[in-house]
C-alpha positions in Angstrom: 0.0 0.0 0.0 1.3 3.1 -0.6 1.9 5.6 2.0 -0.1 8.5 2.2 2.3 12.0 2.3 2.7 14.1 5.2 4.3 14.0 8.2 3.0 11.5 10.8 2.6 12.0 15.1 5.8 9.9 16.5 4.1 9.4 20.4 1.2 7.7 21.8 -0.6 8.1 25.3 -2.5 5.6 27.5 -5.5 6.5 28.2 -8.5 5.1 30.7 -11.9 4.1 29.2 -13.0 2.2 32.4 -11.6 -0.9 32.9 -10.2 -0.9 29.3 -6.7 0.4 28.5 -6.3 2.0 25.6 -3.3 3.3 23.5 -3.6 6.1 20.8 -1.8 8.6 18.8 -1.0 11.7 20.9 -2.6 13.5 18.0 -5.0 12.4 14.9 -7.8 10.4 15.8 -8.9 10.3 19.8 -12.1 8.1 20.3 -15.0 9.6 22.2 -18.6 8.4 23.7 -19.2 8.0 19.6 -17.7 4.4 19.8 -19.2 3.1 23.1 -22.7 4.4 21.6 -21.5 2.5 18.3 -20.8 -0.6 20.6 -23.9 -0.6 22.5 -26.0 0.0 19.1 -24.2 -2.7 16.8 -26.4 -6.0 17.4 -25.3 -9.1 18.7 -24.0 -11.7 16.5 -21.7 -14.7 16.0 -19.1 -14.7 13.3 -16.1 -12.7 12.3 -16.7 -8.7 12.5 -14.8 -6.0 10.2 -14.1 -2.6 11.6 -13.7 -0.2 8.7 -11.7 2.9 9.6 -10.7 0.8 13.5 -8.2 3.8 14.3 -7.1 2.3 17.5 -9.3 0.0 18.0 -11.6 1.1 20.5 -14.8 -0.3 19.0 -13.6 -3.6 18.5 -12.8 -3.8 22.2 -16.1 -3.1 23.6 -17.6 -5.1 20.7 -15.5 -7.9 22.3 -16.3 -6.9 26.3 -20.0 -6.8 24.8 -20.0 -10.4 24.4 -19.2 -10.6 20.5 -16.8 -13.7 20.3 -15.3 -12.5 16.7 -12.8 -12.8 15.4 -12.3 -9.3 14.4 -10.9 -7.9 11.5 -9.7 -4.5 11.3 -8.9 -2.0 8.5 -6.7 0.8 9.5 -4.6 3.2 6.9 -2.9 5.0 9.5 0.4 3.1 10.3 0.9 4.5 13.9 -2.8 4.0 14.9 -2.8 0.2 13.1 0.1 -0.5 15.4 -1.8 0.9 18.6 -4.2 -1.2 17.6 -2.5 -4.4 17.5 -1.6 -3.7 21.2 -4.9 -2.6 22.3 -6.1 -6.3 20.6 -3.2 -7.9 22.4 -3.6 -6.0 25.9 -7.7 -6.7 25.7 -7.6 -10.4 24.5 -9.2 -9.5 21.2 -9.0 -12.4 18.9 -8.3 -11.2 16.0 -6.1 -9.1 13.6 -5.0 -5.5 11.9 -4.9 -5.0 8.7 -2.6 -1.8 7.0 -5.3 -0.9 4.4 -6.5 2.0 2.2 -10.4 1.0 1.6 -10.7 2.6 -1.3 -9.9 -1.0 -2.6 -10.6 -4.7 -1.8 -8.1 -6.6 0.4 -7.3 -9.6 -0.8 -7.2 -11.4 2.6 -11.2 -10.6 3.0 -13.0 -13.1 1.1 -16.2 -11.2 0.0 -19.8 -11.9 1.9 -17.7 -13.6 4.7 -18.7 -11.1 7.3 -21.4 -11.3 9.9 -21.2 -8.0 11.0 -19.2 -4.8 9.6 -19.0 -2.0 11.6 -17.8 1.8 10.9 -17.4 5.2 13.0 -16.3 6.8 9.5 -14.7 10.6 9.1 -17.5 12.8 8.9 -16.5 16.0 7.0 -16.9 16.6 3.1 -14.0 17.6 1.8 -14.4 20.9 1.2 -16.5 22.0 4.0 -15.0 23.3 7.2 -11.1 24.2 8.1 -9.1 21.1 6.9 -6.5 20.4 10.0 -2.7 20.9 8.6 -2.1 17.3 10.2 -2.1 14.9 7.6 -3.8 12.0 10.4 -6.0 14.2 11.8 -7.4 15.6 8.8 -8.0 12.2 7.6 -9.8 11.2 10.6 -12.5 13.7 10.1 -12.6 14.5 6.5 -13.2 11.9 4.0 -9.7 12.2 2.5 -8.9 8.5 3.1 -12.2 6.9 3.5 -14.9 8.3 0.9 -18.6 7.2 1.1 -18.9 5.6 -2.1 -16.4 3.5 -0.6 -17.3 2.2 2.8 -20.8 1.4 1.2 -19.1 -0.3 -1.4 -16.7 -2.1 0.7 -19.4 -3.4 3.5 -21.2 -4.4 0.5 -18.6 -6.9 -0.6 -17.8 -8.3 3.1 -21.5 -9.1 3.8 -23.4 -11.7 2.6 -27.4 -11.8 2.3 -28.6 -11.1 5.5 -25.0 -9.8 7.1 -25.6 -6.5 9.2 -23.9 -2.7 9.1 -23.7 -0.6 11.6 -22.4 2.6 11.6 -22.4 6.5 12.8 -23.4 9.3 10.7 -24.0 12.9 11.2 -28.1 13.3 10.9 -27.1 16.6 8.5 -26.2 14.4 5.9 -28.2 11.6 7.0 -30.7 11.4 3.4 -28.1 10.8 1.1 -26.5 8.0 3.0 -29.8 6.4 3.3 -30.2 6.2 -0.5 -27.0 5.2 -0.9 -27.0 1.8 1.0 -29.9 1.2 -0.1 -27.9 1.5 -3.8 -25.8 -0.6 -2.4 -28.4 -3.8 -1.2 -27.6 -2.3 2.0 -31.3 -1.9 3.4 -31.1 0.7 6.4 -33.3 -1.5 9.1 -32.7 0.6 12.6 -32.0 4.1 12.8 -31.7 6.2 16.2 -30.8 9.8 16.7 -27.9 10.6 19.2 -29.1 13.9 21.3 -26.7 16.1 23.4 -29.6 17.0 25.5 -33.6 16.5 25.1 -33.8 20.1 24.0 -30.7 20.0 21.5 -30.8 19.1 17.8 -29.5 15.4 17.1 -25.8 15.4 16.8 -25.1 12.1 15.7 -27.0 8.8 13.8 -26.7 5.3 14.3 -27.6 3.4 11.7 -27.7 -0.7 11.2 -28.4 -1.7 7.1 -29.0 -5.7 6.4 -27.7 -6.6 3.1 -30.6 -7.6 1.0 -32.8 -6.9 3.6 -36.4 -5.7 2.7 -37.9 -2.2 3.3 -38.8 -1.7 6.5 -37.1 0.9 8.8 -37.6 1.0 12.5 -36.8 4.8 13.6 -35.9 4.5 17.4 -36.7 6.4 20.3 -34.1 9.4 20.5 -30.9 8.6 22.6 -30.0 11.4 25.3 -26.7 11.4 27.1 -26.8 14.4 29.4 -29.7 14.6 32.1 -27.9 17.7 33.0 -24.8 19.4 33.4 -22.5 16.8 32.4 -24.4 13.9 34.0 -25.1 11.3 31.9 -28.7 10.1 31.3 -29.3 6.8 32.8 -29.5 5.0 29.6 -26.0 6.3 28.6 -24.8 5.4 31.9 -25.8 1.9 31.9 -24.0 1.9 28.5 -21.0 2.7 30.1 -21.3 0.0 32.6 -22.0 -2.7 31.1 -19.1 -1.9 28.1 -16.6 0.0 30.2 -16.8 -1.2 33.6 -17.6 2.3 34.7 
């Protein structure tokens, strides 16, 4: 694979998420409550997972402390966060492996529609729209410079097979055309629930699950709050967090 340009973070930190140690580049991608939501969200099933897009490999972790017995796969074209993922896999007792990948191709180590489940917290910004960070692994983290669209539809596409299961986050702004597009994609959006900051905020964030070749029929969710107030978490959220993090 070639490597992308720019300059790359050299450290790593440590950092707490419960009872889960995690390592991660000191700077690019950092996860947040967007994975463990991810984690609680993604249903329950047996057979191999792929994380599209793992950056450290947070959500593959709590996927794995949820009770998902793998193995896992996952996809990562950052070399430093690929590597801190391999550790965090190691450190956790996550069976399964990391893969140095750009997605905007197939790997040839992923047989097509042998997934049961594929799973994504994917870079958000257009490129485009909104200031473009001068760090080449951060920018890719939250612009689609390395991970387009087209392609992670595409891509979860060819590791599902009939009746295999996405899920994924999504910001609810851009939230129609991704629904037309895995449905172009035989990826048939089955659950949706909106992520709310507060009960009186807009939705910040969408979790969606698509069943390849699934029929029409979309279940819209009750909205998910995290913050009761202040900064406390809701007790949904909080139970989340127990039962994923230890916390």
């Amino acid at each position: 694979m070639a490597e992308p340009e720019g300059k790359e973070p050299a450290t790593t930190t440590e950092d707490r998420l419960g009872r889960h140690t995690l390592e991660q580049p000191k700077d690019g991608y950092r996860f947040s409550i967007d994975s463990v939501l991810l984690a609680a969200f993604a249903p329950r099933v047996e057979g191999p997972v792929a994380d599209l897009g793992a950056g450290c490999g947070v959500l593959c972790v709590l996927l794995a402390a949820k009770g998902l017995p793998g193995p896992f796969s996952a996809l990562e074209i950052d070399r430093l966060a690929a590597r801190c993922c391999g550790r965090n896999f190691a450190r956790a007792g996550v069976a399964g492996r990391v893969l140095l990948h750009d997605l905007s191709r197939a790997h040839a180590e992923l047989p097509k529609g042998s997934f049961a489940l594929v799973v994504s917290n994917p870079p958000f910004g257009r490129p485009g729209h909104g200031r473009l960070s001068p760090q080449l692994s951060r920018a890719r983290a939250r612009h689609e410079l390395a991970l387009a669209a087209a392609d992670l539809w595409l891509r979860a596409a060819e590791l599902l097979p009939a009746g295999g299961r996405l899920a994924l986050c999504w910001p609810p702004s851009r939230l129609p055309r991704a629904l037309a597009s895995l449905e172009a994609n035989r990826l048939a959006p089955k659950r949706l629930r909106l992520v709310h900051g507060r009960a009186d905020l807009p939705a910040k964030l969408a979790l969606i699950e698509a069943v390849k070749d699934g029929g029409e029929q979309l279940t819209v969710e009750p909205p998910l709050v995290v913050f009761a107030r202040e900064r406390e978490y809701t007790p949904e959220v909080a139970a989340i967090y127990r039962e994923l993090c230890g916390l």
